[in-house]
NUZAKOL-531258 format. One record per atom (N, C-alpha, C, O): x, y, z; atom name. Coordinates in nm, 3 decimals, always signed. Layout:
REM NUZAKOL-531258
site c1 X&c2 Y&c3 Z&atom CA
...
This chain:
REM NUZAKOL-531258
site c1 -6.911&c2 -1.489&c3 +10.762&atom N
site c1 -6.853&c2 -1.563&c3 +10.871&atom CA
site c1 -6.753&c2 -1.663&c3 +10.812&atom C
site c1 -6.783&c2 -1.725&c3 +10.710&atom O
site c1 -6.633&c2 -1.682&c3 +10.875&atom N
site c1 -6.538&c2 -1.755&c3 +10.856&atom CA
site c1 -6.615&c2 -1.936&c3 +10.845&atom C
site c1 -6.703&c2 -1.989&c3 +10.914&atom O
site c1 -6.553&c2 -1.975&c3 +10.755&atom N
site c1 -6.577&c2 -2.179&c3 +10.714&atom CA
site c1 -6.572&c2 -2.193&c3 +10.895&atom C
site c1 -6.667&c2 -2.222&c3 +10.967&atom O
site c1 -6.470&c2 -2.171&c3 +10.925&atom N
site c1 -6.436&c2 -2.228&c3 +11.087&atom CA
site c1 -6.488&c2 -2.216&c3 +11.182&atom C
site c1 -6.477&c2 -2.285&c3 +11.283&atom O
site c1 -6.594&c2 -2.071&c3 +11.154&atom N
site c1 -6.691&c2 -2.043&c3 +11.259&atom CA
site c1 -6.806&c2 -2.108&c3 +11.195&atom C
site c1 -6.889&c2 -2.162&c3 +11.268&atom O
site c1 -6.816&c2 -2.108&c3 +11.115&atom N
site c1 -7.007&c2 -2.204&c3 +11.027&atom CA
site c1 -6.978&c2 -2.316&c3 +11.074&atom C
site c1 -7.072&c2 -2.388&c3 +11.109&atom O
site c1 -6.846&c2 -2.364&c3 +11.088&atom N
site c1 -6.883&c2 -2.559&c3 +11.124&atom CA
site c1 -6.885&c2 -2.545&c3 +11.227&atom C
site c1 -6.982&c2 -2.597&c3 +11.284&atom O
site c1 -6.803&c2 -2.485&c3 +11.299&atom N
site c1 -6.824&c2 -2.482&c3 +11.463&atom CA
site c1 -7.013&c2 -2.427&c3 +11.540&atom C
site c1 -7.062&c2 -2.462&c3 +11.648&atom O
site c1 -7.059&c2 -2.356&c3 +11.456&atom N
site c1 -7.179&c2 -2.294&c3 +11.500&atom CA
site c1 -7.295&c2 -2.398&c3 +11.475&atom C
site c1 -7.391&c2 -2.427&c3 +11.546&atom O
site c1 -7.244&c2 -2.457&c3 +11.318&atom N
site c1 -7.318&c2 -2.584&c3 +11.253&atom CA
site c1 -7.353&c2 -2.691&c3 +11.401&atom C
site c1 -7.452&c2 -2.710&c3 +11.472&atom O
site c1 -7.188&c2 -2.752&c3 +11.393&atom N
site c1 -7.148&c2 -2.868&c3 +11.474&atom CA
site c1 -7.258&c2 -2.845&c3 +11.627&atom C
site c1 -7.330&c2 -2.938&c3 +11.665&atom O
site c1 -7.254&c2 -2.712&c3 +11.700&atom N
site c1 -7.319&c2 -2.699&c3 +11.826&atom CA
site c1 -7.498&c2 -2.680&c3 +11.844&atom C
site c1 -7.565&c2 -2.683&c3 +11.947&atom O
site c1 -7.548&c2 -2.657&c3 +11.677&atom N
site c1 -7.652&c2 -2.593&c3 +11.701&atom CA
site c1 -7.681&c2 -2.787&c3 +11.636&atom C
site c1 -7.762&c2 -2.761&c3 +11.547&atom O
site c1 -7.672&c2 -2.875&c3 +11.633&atom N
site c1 -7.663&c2 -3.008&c3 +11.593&atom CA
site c1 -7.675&c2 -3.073&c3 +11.763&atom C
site c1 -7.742&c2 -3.171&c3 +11.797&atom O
site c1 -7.599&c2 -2.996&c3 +11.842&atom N
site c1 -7.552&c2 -3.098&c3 +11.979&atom CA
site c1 -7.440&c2 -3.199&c3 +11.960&atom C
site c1 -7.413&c2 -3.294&c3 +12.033&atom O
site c1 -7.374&c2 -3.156&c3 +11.835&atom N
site c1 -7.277&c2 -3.289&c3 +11.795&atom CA
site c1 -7.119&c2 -3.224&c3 +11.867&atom C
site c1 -7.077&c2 -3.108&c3 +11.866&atom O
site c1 -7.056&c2 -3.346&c3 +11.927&atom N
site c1 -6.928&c2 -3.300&c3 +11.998&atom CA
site c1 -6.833&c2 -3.302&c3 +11.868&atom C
site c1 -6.889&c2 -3.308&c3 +11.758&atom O
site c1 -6.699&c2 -3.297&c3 +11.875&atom N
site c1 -6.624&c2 -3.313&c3 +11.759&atom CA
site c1 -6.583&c2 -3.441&c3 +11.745&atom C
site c1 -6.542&c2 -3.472&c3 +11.634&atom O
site c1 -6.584&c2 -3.522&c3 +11.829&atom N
site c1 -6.524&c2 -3.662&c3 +11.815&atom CA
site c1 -6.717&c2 -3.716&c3 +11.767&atom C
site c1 -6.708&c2 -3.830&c3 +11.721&atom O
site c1 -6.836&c2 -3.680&c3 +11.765&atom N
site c1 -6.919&c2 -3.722&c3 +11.705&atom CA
site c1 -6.921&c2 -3.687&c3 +11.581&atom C
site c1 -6.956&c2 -3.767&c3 +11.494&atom O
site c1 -6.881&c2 -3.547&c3 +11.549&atom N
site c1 -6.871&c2 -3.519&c3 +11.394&atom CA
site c1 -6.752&c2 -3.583&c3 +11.326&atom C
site c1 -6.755&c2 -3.649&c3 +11.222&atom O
site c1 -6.696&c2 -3.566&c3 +11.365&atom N
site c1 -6.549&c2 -3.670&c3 +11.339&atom CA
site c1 -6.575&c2 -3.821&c3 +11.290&atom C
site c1 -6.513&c2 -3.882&c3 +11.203&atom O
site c1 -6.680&c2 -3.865&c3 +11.366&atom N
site c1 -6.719&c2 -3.998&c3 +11.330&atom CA
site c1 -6.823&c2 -4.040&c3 +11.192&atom C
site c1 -6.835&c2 -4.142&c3 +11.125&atom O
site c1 -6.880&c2 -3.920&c3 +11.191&atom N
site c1 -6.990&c2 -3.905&c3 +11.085&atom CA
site c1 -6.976&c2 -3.864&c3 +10.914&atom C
site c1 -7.038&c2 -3.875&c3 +10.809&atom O
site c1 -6.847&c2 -3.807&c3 +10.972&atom N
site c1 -6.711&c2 -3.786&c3 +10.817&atom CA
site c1 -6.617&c2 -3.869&c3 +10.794&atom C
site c1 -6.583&c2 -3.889&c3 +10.677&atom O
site c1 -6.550&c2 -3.942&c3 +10.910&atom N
site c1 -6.454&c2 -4.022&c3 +10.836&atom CA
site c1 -6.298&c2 -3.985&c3 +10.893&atom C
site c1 -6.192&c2 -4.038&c3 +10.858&atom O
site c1 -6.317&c2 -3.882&c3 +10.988&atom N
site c1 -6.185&c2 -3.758&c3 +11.022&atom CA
site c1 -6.180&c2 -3.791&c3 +11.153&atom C
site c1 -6.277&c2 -3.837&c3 +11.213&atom O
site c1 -6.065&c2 -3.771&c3 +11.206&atom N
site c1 -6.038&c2 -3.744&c3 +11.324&atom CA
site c1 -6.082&c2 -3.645&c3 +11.381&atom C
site c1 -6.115&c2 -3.555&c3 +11.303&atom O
site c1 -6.101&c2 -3.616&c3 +11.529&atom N
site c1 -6.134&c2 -3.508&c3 +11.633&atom CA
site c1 -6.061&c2 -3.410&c3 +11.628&atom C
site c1 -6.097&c2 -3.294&c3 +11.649&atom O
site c1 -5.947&c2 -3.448&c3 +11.598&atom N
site c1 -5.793&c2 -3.362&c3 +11.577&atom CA
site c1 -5.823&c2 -3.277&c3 +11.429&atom C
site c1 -5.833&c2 -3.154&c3 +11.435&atom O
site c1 -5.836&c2 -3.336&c3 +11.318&atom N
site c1 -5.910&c2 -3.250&c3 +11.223&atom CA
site c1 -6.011&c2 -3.159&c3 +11.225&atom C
site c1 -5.973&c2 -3.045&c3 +11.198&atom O
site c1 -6.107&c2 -3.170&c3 +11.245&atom N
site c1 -6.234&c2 -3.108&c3 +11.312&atom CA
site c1 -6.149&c2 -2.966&c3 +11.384&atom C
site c1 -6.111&c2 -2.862&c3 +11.332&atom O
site c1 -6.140&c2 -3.011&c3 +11.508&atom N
site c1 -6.037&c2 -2.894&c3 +11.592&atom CA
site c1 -5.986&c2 -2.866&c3 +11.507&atom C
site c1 -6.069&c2 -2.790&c3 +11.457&atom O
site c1 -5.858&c2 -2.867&c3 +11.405&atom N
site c1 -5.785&c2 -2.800&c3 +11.349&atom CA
site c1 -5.879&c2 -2.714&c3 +11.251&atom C
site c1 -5.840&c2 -2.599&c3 +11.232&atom O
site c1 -6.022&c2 -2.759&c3 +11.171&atom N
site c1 -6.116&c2 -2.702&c3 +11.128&atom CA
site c1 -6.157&c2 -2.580&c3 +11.197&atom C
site c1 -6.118&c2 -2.472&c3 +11.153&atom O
site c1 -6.227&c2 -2.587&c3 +11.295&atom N
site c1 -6.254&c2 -2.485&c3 +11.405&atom CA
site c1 -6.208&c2 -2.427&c3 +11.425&atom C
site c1 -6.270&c2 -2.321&c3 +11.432&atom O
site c1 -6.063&c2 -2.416&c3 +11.459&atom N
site c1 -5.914&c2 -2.330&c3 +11.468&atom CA
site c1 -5.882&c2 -2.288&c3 +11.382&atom C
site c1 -5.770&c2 -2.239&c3 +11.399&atom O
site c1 -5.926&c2 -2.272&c3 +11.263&atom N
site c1 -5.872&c2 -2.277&c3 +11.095&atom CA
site c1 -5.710&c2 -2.265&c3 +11.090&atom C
site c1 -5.629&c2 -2.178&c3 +11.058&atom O
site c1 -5.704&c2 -2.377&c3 +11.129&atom N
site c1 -5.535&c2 -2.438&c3 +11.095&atom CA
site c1 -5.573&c2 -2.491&c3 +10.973&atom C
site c1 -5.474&c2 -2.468&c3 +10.903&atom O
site c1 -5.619&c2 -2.524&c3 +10.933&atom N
site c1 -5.679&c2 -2.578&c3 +10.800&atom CA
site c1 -5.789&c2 -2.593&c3 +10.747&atom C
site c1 -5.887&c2 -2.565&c3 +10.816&atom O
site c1 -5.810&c2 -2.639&c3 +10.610&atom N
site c1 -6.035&c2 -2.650&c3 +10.554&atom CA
site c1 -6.033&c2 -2.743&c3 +10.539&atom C
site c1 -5.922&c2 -2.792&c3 +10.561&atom O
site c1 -6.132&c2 -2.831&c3 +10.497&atom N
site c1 -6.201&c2 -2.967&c3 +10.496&atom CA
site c1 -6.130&c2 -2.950&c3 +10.331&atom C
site c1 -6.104&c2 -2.840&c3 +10.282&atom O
site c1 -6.114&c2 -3.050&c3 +10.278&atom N
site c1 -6.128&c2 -3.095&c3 +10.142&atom CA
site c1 -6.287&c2 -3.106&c3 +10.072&atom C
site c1 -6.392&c2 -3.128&c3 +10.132&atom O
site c1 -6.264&c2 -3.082&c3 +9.911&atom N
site c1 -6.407&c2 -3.133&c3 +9.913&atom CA
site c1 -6.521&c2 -3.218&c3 +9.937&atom C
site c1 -6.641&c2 -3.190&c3 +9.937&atom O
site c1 -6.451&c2 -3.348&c3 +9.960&atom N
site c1 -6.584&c2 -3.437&c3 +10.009&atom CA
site c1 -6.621&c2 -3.426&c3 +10.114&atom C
site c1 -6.735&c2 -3.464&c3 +10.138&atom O
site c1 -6.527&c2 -3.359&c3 +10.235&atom N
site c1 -6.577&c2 -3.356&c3 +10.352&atom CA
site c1 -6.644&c2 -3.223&c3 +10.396&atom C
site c1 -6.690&c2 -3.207&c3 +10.510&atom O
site c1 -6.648&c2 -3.105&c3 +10.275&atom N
site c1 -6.719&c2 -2.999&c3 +10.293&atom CA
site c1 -6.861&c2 -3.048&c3 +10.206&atom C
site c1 -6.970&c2 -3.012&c3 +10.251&atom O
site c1 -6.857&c2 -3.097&c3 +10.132&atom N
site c1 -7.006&c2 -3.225&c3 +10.076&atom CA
site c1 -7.080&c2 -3.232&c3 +10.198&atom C
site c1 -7.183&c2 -3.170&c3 +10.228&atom O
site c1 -6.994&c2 -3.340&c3 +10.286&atom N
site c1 -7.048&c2 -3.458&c3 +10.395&atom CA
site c1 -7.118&c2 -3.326&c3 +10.500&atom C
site c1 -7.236&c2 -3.331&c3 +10.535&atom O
site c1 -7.025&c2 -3.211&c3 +10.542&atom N
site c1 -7.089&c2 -3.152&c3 +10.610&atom CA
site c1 -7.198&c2 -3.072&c3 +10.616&atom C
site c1 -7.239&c2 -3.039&c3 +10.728&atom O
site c1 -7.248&c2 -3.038&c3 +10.529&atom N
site c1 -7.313&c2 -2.981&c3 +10.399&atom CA
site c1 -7.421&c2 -3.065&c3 +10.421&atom C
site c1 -7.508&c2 -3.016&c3 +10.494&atom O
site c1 -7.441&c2 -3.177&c3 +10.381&atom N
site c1 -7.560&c2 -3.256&c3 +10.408&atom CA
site c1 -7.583&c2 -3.302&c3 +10.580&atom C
site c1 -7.702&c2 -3.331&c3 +10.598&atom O
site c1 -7.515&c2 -3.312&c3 +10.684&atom N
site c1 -7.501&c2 -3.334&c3 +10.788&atom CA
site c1 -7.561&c2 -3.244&c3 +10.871&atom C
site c1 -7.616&c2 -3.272&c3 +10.978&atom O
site c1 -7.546&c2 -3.074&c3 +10.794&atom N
site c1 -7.581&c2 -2.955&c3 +10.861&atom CA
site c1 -7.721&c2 -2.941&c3 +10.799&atom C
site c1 -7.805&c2 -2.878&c3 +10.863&atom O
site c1 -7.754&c2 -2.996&c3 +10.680&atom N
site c1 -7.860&c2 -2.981&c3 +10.621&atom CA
site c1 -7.865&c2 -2.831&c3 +10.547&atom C
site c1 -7.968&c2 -2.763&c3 +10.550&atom O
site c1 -7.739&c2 -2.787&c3 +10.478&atom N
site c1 -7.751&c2 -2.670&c3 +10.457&atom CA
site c1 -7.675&c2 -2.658&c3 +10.291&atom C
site c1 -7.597&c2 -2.740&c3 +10.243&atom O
site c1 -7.694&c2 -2.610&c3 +10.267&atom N
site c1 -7.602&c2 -2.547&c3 +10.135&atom CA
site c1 -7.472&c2 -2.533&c3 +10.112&atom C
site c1 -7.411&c2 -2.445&c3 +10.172&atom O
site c1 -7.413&c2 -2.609&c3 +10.029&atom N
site c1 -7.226&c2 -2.599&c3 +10.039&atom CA
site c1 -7.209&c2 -2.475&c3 +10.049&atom C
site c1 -7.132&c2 -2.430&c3 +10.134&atom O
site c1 -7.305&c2 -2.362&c3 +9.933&atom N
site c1 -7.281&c2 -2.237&c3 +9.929&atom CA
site c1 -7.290&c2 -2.161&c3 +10.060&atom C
site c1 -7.201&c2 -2.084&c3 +10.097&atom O
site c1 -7.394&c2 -2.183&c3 +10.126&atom N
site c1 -7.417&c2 -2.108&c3 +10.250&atom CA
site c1 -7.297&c2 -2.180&c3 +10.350&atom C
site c1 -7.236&c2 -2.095&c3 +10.415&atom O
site c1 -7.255&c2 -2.314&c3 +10.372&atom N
site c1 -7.167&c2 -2.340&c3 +10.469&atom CA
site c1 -7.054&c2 -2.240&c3 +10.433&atom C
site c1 -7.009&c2 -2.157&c3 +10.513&atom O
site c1 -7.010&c2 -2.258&c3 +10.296&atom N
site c1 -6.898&c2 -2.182&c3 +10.255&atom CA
site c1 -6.859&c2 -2.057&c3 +10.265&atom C
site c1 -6.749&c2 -2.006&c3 +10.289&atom O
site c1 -7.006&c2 -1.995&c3 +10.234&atom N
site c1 -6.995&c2 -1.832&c3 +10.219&atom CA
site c1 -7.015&c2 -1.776&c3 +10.341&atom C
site c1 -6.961&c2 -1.672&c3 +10.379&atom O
site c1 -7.124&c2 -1.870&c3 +10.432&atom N
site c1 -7.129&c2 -1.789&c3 +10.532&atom CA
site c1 -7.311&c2 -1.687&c3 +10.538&atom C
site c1 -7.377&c2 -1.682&c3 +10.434&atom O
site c1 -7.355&c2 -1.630&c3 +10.646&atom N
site c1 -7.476&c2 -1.571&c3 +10.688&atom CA
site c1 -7.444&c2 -1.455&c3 +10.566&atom C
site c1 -7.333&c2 -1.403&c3 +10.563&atom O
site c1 -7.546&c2 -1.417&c3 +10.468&atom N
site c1 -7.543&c2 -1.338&c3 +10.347&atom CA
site c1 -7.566&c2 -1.211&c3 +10.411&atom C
site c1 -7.499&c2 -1.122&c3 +10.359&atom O
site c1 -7.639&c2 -1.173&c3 +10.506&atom N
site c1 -7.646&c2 -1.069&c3 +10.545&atom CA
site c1 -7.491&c2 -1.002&c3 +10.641&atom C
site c1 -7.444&c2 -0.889&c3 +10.653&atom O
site c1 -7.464&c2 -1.101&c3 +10.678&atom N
site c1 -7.318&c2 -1.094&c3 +10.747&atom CA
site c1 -7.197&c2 -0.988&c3 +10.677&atom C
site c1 -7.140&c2 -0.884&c3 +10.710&atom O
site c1 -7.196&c2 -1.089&c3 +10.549&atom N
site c1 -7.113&c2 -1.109&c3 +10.437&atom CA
site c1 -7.127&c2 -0.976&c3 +10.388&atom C
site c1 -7.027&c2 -0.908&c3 +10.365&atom O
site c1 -7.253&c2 -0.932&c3 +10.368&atom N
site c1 -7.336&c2 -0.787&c3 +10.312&atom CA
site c1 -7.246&c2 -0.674&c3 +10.419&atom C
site c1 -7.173&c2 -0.586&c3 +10.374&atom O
site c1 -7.264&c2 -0.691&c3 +10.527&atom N
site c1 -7.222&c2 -0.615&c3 +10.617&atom CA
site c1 -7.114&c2 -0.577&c3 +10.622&atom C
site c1 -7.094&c2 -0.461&c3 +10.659&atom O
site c1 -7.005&c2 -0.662&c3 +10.586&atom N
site c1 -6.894&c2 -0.682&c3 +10.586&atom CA
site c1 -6.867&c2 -0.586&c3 +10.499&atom C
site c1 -6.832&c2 -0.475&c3 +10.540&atom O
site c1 -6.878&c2 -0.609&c3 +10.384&atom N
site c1 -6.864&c2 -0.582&c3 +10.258&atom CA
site c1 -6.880&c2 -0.390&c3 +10.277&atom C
site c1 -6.778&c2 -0.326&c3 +10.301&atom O
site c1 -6.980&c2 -0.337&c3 +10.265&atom N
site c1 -7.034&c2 -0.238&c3 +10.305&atom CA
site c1 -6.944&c2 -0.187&c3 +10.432&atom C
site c1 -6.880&c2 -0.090&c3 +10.392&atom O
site c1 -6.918&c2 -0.209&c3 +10.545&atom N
site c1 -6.825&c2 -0.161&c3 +10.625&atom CA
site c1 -6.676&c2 -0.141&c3 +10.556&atom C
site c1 -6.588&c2 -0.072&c3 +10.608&atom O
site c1 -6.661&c2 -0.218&c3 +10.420&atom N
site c1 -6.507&c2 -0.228&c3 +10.350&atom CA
site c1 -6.514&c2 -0.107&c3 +10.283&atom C
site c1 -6.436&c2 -0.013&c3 +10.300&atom O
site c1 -6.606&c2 -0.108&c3 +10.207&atom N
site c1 -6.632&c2 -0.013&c3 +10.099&atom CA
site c1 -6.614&c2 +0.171&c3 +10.178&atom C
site c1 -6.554&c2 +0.271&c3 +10.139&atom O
site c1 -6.703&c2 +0.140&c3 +10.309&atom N
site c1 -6.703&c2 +0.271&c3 +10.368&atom CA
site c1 -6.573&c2 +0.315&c3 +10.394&atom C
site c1 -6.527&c2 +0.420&c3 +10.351&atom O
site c1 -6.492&c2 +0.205&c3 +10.489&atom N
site c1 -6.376&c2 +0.251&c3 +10.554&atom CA
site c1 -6.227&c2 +0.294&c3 +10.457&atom C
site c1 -6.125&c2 +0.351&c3 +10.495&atom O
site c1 -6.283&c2 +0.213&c3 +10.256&atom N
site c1 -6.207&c2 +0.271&c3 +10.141&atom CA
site c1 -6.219&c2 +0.427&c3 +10.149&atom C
site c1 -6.124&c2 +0.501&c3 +10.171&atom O
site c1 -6.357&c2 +0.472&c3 +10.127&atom N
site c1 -6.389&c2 +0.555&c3 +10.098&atom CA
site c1 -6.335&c2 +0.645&c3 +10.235&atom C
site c1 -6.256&c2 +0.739&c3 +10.221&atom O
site c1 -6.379&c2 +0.610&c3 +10.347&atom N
site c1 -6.327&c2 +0.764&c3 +10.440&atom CA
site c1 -6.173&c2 +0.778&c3 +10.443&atom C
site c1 -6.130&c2 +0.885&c3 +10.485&atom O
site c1 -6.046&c2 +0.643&c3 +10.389&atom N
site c1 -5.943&c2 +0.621&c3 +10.364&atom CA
site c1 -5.901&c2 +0.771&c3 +10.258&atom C
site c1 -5.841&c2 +0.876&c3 +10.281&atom O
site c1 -5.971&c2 +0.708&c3 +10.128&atom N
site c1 -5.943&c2 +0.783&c3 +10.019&atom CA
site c1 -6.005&c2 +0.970&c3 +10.060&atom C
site c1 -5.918&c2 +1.057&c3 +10.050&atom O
site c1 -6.109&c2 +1.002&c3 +10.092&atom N
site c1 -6.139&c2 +1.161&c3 +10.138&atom CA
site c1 -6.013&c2 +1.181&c3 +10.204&atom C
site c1 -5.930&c2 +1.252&c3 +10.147&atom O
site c1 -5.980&c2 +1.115&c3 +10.347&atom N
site c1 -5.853&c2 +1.151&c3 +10.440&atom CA
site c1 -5.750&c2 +1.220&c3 +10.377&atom C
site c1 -5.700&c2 +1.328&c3 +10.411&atom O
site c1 -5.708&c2 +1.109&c3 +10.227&atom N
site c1 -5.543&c2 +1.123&c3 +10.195&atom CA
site c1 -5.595&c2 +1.254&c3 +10.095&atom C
site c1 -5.519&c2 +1.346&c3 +10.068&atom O
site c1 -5.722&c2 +1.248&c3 +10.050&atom N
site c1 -5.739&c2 +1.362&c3 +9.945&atom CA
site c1 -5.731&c2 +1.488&c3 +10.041&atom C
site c1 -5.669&c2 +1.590&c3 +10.012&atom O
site c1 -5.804&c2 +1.469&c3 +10.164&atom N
site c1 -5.813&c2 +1.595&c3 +10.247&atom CA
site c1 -5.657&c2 +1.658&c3 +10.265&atom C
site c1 -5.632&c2 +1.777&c3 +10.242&atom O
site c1 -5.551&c2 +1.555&c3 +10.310&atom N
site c1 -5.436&c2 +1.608&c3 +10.384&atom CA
site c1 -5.375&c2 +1.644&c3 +10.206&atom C
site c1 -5.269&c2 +1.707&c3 +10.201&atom O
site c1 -5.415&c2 +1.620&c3 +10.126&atom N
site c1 -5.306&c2 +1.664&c3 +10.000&atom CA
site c1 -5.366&c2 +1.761&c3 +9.952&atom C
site c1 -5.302&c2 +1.820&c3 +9.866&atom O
site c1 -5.520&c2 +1.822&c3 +9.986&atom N
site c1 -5.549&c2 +1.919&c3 +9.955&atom CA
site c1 -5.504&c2 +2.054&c3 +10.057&atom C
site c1 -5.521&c2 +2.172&c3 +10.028&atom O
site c1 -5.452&c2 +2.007&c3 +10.163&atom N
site c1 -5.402&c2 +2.085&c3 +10.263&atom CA
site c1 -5.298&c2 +2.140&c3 +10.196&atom C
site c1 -5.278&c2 +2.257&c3 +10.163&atom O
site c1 -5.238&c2 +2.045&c3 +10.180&atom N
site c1 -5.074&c2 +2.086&c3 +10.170&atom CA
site c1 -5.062&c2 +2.156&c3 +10.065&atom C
site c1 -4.976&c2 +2.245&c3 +10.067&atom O
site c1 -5.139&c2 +2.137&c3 +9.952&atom N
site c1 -5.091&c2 +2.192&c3 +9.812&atom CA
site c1 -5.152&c2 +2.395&c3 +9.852&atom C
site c1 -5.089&c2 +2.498&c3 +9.831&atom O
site c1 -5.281&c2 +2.380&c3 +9.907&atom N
site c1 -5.352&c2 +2.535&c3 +9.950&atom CA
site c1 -5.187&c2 +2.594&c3 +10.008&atom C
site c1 -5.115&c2 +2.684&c3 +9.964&atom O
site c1 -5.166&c2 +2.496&c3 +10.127&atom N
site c1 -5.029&c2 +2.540&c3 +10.236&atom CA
site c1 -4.896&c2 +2.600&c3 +10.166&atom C
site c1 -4.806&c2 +2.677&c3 +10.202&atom O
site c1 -4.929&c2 +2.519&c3 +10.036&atom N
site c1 -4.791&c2 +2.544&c3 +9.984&atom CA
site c1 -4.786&c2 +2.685&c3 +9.859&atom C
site c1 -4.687&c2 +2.744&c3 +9.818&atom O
site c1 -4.951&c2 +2.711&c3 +9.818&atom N
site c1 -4.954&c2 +2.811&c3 +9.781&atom CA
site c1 -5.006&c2 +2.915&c3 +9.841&atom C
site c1 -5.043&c2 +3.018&c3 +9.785&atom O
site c1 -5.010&c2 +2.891&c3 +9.959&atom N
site c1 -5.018&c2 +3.066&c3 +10.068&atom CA
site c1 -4.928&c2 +3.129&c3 +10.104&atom C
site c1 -4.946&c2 +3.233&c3 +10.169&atom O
């Protein structure tokens, strides 16, 4: 999961609005939103602050649900692979095509 969706999911499963999280870092509401929106990332102290705020792991805020991430990953790998058979399939066409 995207940084922008973990703080935003963080921030709601908290009950905290953005002008409350905003207050609890040091940032404007306008930051936050731009967080959420990923117009931009927190710097490091304020991915720290949130981190302890969420009660969670820089790593896990950062990286995101591991099983997610897993998923992800594995859907990449597949859609390489049926990529690469495809282009092998159509060039094995052509070369048979071209010697019949």
């Amino acid at each position: 999961m995207e940084l922008s969706k973990q703080i935003q999911k963080y921030r709601k499963e908290q009950n905290l609005s953005q002008e409350d999280l905003a207050e609890k870092i040091h940032v404007t509401r306008h930051t936050i939103s731009n967080w959420e929106r990923n117009k931009n990332i927190p710097d490091l102290n304020s991915l720290i602050l949130l981190s302890q705020i969420f009660n969670t792991s820089l790593d896990h805020l950062v990286k995101g649900d591991i099983k997610t991430m897993e998923h992800q990953l594995s859907n990449k790998h597949f859609n390489n692979w049926t990529f690469v058979m495809g282009i092998s399939s159509i060039w094995f066409c052509c070369k048979v095509k071209k010697y019949s």
